[in-house]
N, C-alpha and C positions, 0 to 999 in steps of 0.2 A: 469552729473555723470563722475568722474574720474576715471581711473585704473594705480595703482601705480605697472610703471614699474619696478621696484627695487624688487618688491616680486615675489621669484620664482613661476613657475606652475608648479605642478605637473603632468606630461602625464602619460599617463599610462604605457608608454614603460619605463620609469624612476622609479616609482612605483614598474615593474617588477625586473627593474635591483637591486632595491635595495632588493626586496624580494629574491634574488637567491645570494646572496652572500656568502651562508653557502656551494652551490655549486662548485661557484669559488675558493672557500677557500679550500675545500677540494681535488678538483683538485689539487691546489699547493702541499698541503702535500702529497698526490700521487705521485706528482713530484717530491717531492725534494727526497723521497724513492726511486724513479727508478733511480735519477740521482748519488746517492751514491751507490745503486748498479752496475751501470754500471761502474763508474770512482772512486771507492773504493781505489786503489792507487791512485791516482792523491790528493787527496781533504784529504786525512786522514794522520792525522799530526806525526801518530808512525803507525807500524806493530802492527797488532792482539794480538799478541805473544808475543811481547815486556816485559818482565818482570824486575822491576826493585824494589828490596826487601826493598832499601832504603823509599819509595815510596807508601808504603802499606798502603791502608785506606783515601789514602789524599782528603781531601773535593775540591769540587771544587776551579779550581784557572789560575792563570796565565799561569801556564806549564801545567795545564791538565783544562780543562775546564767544564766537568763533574765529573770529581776524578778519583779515580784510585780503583780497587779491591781488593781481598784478597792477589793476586798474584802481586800487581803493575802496572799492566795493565791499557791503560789508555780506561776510558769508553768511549770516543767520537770515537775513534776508533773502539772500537768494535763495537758499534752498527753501525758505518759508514761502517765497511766488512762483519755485521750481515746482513744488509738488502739484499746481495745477497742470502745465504741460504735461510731466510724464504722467498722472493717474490717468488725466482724461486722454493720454494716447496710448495707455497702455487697455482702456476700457473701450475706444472705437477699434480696436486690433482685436479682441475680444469678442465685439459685439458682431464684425463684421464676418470674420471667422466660425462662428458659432454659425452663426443663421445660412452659410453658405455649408458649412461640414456636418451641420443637424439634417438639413433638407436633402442633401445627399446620402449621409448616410442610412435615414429611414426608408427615402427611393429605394434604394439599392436592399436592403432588408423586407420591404416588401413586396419589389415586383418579382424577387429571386429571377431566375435566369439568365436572358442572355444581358438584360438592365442592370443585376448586381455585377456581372462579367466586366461587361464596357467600364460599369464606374468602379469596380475596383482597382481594373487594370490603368487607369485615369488616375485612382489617387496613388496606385503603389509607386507608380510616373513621379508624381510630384514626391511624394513621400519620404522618395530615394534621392531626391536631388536634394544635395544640401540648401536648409533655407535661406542663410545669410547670404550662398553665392546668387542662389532666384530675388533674393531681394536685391542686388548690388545689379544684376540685368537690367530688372523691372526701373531702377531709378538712372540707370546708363541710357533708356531708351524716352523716358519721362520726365529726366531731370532732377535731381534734387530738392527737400525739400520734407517736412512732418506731415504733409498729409502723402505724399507718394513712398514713405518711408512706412505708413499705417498699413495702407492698402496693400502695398508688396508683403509687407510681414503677414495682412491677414490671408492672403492668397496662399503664403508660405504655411500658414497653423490649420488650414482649413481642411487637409486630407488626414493630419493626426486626428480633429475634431469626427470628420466622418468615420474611419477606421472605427473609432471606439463607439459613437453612435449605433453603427450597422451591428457589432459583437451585441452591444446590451438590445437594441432593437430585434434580433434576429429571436433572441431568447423571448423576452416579452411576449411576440405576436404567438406563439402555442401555448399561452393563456389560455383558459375557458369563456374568458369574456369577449376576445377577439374573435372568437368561432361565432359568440350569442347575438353580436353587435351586426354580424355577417347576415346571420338569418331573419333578424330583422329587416334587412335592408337598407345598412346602412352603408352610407361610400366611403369608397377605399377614404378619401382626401380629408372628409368629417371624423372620419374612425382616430385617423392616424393624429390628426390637429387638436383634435377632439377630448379623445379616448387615450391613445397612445403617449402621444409625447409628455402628458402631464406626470404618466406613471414612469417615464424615461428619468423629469428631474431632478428626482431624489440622487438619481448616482450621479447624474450629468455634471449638478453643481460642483459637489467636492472635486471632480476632473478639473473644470473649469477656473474653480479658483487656483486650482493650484496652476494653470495656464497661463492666469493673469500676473505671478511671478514672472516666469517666465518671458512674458510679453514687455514686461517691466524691463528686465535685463535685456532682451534682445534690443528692441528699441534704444533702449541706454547706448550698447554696442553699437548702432548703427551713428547715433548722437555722435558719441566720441570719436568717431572716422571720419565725420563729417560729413554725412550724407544725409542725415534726416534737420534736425531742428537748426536756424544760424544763427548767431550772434545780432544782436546781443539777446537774446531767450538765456533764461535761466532754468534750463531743464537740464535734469542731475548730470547726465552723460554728457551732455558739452561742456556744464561747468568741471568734468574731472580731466576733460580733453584742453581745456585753456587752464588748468591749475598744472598742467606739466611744465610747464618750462619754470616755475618756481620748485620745484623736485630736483631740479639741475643745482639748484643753487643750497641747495639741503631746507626749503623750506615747502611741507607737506600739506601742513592745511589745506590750501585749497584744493588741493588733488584729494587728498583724504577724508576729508569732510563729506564732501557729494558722494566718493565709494562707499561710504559710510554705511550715509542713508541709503541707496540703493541695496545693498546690500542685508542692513535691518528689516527693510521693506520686501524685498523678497523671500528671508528667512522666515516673516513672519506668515505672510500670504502662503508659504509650502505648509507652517505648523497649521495652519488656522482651513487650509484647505483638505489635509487628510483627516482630520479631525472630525472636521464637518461632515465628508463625507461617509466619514467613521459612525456619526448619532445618526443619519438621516437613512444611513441602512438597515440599521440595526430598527428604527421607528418603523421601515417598512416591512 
């Protein structure tokens, strides 16, 4: 019997690598968004702002590489100084959401009673209320505007955050180390800060990330109606809300360019969040 050295073997570690490639891919596209938001001058070949009339409508090309707007504007630009407004409002909707639907939902997991009662029946409340329409209240009563468009949406993601908090929290605490930690004497607030939530973030993040999609989109949505970020920002969702009226006219760019990215960007943040989730359970 022969074995012909020449024919690869497939190992299983090889197998793996080639099945997670949707992961590493997406990591990149993550990246290349933080790295244009960070270094947005550096890497962007006009100002935001730049208007130049001669210039109006121009399809992709040499001097602008994805065209240019209603105004002249060139698009690779803007979506390259976009990426700062939406990460970092997609990332205080996130931040603010968490710390509000983590602290509830472990309350409410640990004092069980009439505490989980009240604050269930609190977030099934909000839960149940569509969030775009609580955000569209919250900004009719505060005004318009990206930071009253953040804080409504985080108020809006803040009882999904705690729901799943409370399920994995609830399982957590009849642990053996939560009973050990008891007899020592230690408090509820140190346990939970402590002890507890570190062992909550292994699942917590994969959720999360994958929220941060989400927040992506929502916010965009909010953008594009005109209620969160104004003109002239270059953030994704208004730039696909001011590239309509060249769709009337058959030309897409600038509408499709910014759905684009949004759109990349959240596919990837969903691949890159169950995924994670996926190694970080399994490690636990």
């Amino acid at each position: 019997m022969t074995v012909d050295l020449t024919t690869p073997v497939l190992t299983a570690t090889s197998i793996r690598r080639r099945h997670e490639w949707p992961f590493y891919l997406s990591a990149g596209v993550l990246a290349l968004a933080v790295i244009a938001a960070v270094f947005a001058p550096l890497i962007s070949p006009y100002s935001p702002s730049e208007t130049d009339f001669s210039a109006i409508w121009q399809p992709a090309g040499g001097a602008h590489w994805l065209g240019t707007d209603q105004l002249g504007r060139d698009l690779l630009s803007r979506i390259i100084y976009g990426a700062r407004p939406s990460l970092l409002g997609a990332i205080a909707l996130l931040a603010i959401a968490t710390v509000l639907g983590v602290a509830i939902g472990i309350t409410a997991a640990w004092h069980r009673g009439w505490v989980d009662t009240a604050l269930s029946r609190v977030t099934d409340v909000m839960f149940a209320f569509p969030g775009l329409l609580f955000v569209v209240l919250v900004i009719a009563v505060f005004d318009r505007g990206q930071l009253t468009s953040v804080l409504g949406m985080a108020l809006a993601y803040a009882p999904a955050i705690a729901k799943f908090t409370r399920s994995i929290a609830l399982e957590e605490i009849t642990r053996p180390y939560v009973d050990a930690y008891r007899l020592q004497g230690v408090g509820g607030l140190v346990l939970c800060v402590r002890y507890l939530l570190p062992n909550l973030l292994p699942t917590l993040v994969g959720y999360l990330v994958v929220l941060f999609g989400e927040g992506l989109m929502s916010l965009a949505s909010l953008n594009f109606l005109g209620f969160g970020s104004q003109p002239p920002s270059s953030e994704w969702g208004l730039m696909v809300e001011e590239g309509r009226t060249g769709v009337i006219q058959g030309i897409v760019g600038p509408a499709l360019v910014p759905g684009l990215t949004i759109a990349l960007v959240v596919v990837a943040t969903n691949v890159l969040g169950v995924r994670l989730s996926d190694k970080l359970a399994v490690r636990r």
